[in-house]
C-alpha positions as semicolon CSV with decimal commas, in nm:
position;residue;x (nm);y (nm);z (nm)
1;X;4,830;-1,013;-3,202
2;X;4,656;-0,690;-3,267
3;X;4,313;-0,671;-3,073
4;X;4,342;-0,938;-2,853
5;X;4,381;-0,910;-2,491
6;X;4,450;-1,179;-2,214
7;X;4,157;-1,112;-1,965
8;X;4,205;-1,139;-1,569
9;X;3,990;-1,350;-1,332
10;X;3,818;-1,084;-1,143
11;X;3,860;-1,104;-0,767
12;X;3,603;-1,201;-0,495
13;X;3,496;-0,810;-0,394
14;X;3,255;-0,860;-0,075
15;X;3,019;-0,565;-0,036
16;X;3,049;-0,421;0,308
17;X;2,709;-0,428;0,554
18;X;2,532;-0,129;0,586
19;X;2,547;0,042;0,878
20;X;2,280;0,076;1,138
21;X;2,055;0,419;1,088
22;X;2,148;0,680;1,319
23;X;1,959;0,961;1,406
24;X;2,132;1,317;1,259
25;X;2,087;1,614;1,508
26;X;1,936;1,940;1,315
27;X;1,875;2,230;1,449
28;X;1,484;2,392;1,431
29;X;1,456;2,733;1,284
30;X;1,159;2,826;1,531
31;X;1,321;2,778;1,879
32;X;1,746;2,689;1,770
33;X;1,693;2,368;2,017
34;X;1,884;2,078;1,822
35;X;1,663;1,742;1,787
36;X;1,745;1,417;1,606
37;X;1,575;1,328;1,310
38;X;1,633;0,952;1,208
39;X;1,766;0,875;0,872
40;X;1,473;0,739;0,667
41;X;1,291;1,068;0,761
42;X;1,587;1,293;0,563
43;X;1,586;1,073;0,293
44;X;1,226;1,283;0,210
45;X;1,428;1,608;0,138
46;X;1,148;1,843;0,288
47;X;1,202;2,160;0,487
48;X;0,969;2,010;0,817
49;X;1,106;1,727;0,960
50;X;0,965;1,474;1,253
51;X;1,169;1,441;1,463
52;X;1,272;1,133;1,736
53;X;1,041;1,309;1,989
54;X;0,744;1,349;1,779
55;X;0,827;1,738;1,715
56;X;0,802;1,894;1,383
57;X;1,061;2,123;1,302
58;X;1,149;2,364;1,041
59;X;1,526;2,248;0,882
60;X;1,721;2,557;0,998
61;X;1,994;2,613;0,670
62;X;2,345;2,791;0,757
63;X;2,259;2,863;1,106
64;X;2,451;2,868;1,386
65;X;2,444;2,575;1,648
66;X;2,172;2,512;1,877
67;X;2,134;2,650;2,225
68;X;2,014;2,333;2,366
69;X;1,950;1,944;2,303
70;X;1,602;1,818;2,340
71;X;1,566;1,574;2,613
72;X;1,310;1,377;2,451
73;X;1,517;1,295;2,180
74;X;1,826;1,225;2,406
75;X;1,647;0,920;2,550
């Protein structure tokens, strides 16, 4: 018959757990020393970010890598 279509059970689809935050590392503008900056704190698009060790940094776009990792944010 014209119109009519046999319809499938759907199947059980589990949604995967989310995945613990982890910090990204971006590198600051200012100095080119890499920090991590922890996910809910990109999620506010801005161009100054606070970082794990309590530095503000400028986002530094298309810029090589840093010279250095901060030890604060290491720990």
């Amino acid at each position: 018959m014209a119109g009519r279509h046999r319809k499938r059970p759907g199947l059980p689809v589990q949604i995967p757990q989310q995945r613990a935050s982890r910090p990204v590392g971006m590198v600051d503008a200012r100095t080119r020393v890499e920090h991590l900056v922890p996910d809910d704190v990109l999620a506010t698009h801005r161009l100054n970010y606070l970082t794990r060790c309590g530095a503000v940094i400028l986002a530094a776009s298309l810029t090589e890598p840093g010279r250095s990792r901060c030890r604060e944010c290491a720990r």
